[in-house]
C-alpha positions as CSV (number, residue, x, y, z in Angstrom):
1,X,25.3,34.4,-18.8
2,X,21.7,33.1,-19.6
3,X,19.3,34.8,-17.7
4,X,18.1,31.9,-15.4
5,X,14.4,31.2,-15.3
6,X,12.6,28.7,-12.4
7,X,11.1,26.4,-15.1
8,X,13.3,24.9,-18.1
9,X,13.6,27.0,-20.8
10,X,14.3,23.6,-23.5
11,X,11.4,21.4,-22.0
12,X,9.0,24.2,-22.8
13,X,10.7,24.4,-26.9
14,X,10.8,20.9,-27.4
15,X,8.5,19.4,-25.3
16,X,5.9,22.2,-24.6
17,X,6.5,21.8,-20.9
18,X,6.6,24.5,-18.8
19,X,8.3,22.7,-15.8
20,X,10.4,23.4,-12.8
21,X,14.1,23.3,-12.7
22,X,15.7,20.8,-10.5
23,X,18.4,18.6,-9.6
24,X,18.7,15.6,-12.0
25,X,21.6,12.9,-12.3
26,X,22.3,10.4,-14.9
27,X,25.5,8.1,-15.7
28,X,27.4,11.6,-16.5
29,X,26.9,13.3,-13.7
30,X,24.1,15.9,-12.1
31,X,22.8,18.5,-14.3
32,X,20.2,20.6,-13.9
33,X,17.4,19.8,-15.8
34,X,13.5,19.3,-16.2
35,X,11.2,15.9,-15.4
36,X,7.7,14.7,-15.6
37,X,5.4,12.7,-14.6
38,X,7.0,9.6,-17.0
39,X,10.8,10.8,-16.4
40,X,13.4,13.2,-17.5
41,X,12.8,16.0,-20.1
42,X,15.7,18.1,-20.4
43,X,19.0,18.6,-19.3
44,X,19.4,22.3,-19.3
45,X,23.0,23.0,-18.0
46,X,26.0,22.6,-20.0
47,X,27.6,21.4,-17.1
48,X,27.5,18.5,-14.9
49,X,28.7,18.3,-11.3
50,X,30.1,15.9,-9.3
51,X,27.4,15.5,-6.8
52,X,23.4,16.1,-6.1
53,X,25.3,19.1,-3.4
54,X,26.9,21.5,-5.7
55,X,24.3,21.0,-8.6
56,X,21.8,22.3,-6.1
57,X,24.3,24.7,-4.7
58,X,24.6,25.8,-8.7
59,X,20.5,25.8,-8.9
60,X,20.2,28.3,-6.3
61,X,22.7,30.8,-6.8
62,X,22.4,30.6,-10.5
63,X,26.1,29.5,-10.8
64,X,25.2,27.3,-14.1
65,X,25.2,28.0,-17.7
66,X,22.0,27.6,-19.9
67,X,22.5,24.8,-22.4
68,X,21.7,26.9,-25.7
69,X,18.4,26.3,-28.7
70,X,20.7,25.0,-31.6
């Protein structure tokens, strides 16, 4: 597994962001991911989860897996 940092590891890449991880949803699902001032930034985790509960659930424990750099 990734080794899980507190700010989103593709925001700061892509958008040179260094922001917080938190619970995000979208018409997929929730997913972990990164937002600013204007809106979302990043989804970071491959997965999504059913509800705002287990993503956060996932967020603490570092139950998720770290969407890789392509």
């Amino acid at each position: 597994m990734f080794q899980q940092s507190p700010f989103g590891h593709l925001a700061l890449i892509y958008a040179g962001k260094r922001l917080p991880l938190e619970v995000l949803h979208s018409a997929a699902g929730h997913y972990i991911g990164t937002r600013d001032i204007e809106g979302p930034v990043s989804r970071e985790s491959t997965e999504y989860f059913r509800s705002s509960a287990a993503a956060q659930r996932a967020l603490d424990r570092g139950g998720w897996t770290q969407l890789p750099n392509p």
